[in-house]
N, C-alpha and C positions, 0 to 999 in steps of 0.2 A: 250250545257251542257254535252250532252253525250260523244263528243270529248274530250273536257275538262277532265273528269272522267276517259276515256279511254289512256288521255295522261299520270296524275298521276298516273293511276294503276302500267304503264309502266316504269317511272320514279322511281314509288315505289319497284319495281322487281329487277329494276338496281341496286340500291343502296342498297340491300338487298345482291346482288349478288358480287358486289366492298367489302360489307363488309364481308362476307365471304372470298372472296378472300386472304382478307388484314389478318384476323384472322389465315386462311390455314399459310399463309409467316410467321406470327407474332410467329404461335405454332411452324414452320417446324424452324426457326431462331434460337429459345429458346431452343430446339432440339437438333441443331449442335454443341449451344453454349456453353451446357451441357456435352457432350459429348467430346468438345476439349479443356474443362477445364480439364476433367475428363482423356484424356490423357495425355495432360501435364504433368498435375501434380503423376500419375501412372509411366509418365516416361518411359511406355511400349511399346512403337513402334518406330519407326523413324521418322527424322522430327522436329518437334519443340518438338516432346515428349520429345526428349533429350537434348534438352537446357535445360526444367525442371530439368530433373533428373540429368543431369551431375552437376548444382548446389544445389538439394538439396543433395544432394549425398557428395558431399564437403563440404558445409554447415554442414552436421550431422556428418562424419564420417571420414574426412579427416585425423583429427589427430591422431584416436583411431587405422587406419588402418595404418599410418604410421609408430607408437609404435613397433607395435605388426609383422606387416610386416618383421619389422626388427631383431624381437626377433628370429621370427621361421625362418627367411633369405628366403621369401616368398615374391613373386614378389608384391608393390604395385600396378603397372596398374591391375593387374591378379583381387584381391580383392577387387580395384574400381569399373572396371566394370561389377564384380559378386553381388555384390550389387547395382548398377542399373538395371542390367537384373532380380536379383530374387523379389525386394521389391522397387524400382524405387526411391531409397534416403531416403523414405520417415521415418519420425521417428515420434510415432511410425510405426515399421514395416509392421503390420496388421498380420494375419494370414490364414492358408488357408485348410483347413479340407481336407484329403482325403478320401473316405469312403472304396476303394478298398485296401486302408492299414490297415484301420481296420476291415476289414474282414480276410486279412491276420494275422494281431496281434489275434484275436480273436480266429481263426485254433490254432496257437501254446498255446494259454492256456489253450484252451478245448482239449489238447493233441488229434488235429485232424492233424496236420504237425511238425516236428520236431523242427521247427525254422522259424524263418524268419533275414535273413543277420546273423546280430552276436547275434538276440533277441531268449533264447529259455522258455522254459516254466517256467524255475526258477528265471528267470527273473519277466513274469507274473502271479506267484503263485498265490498272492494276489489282484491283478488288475480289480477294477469294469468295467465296459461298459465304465463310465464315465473317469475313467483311460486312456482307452487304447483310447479313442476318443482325450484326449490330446497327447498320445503318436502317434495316427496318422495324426496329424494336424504337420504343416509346421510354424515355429515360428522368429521372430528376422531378420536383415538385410538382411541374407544368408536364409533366407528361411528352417533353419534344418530341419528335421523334428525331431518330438517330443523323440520319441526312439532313436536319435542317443546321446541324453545324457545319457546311458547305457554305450554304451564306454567311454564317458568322465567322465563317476563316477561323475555326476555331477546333478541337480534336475529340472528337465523342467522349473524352473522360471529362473536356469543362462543361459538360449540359448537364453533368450528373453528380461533379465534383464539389467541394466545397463554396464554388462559384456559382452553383447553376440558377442563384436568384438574379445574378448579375446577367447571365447569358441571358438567361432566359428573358427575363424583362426586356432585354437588349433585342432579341428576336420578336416580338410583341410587339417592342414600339416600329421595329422596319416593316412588319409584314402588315400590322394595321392598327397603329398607331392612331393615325388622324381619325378611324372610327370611335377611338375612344375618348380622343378629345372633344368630338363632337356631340359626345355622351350616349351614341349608337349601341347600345349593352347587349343589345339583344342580337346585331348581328355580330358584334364582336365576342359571343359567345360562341356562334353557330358559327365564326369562323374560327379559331382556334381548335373547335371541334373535328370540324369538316370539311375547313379550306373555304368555304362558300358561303356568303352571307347569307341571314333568315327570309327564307325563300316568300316572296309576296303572296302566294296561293300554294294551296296545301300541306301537307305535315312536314314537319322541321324532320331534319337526316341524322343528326344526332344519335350517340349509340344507345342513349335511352330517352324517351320522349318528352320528361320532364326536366332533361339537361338545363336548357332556358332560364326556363322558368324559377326553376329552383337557384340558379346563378344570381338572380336579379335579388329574389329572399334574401341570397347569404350575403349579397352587399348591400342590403337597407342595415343587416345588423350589423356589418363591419363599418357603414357609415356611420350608426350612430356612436360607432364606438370612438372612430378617428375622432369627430364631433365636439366629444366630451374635453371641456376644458379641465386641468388639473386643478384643486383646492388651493388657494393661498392662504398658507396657515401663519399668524401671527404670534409672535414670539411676545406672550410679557415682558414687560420692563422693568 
């Protein structure tokens, strides 16, 4: 009897232990599987993230960047894969709070700095907290942020509204435009990034290192796509 007892105890330990185990895999599974839905679908890394994004990215936006591409004579690949890089296709865009810009915005209206970019204080006269927290969040496809509708005369709801392909291109082509007519891709990534074109020595400022890089990829593929002639299909007679 006492063997017996000493056997189940043992028995009982095992299987305590298997299911543990099985638990550990079952959470670490759910884990991963979490996580590379979640970049999928963000669209923000390489990898299958960009199978996502390069279709929802088409999916939402394909048409409105075609229009508008054309209007201001603004590369499409350039605007495809700026909106995969800043907001990964996805519609809505989401948004993205900066707090160090609104420390900045907040110096120019408590006339503690002169300005900030083309924002000066008569801009933020009347500007609550709450204000300037929209104006330093990052809004719509392109990621604006909130104060660059100041230059566009225009009200933080159109950078993120049904318009914001329109705005937004429209802000693109005033702020640096002629770098992309010039076909300069590389600093016209690293400025929409950072304000500052791709610096001639040392590491690019960019919020992730392969910002760049990875922009110029997503528009070889959106170039070959613009590229592609349609079929002309011939009707028997």
């Amino acid at each position: 009897m006492i063997r017996f007892n000493s056997l189940t105890s043992q028995e009982s330990g095992t299987s305590r232990s298997v299911r543990a185990l099985a638990a550990i895999f079952i959470l670490g599974l759910l884990g991963w599987g979490g996580w590379e839905v979640q970049r999928r679908v963000d669209g923000q890394w390489t990898g299958p993230g960009d199978w996502w994004g390069v279709r929802a990215t088409k999916s939402h936006y394909s048409d409105d960047v075609a229009q508008y591409a054309e209007e201001f004579d603004l590369p499409y690949a350039y605007l495809m894969a700026l909106i995969q890089l800043e907001s990964g296709g996805r519609k809505p865009a989401g948004k993205r709070f900066e707090p160090h810009v609104f420390e900045q915005l907040k110096a120019v209206r408590d006339g503690l700095r002169p300005a900030y970019e083309n924002v000066t204080v008569v801009h933020l006269a009347d500007a609550n907290d709450d204000a300037l927290k929209n104006l330093a969040t990052s809004w719509g496809p392109f990621q604006l942020m909130g104060y660059k509708c100041i230059l566009l005369e225009v009200q933080i709801r159109d950078i993120r509204g049904n318009e914001a392909i329109q705005f937004g291109v429209d802000w693109i082509n005033q702020t640096y435009g002629v770098q992309l007519r010039r076909q300069a891709y590389q600093d016209a990534f690293h400025l929409h990034n950072t304000g500052k074109p791709f610096p001639k020595s040392g590491k690019p400022k960019t919020y992730h290192p392969d910002y760049v890089p990875r922009g110029i990829r997503l528009m070889d593929h959106y170039s070959k796509e613009e590229s592609t002639e349609p079929l002309e299909l011939t009707i028997p007679s």
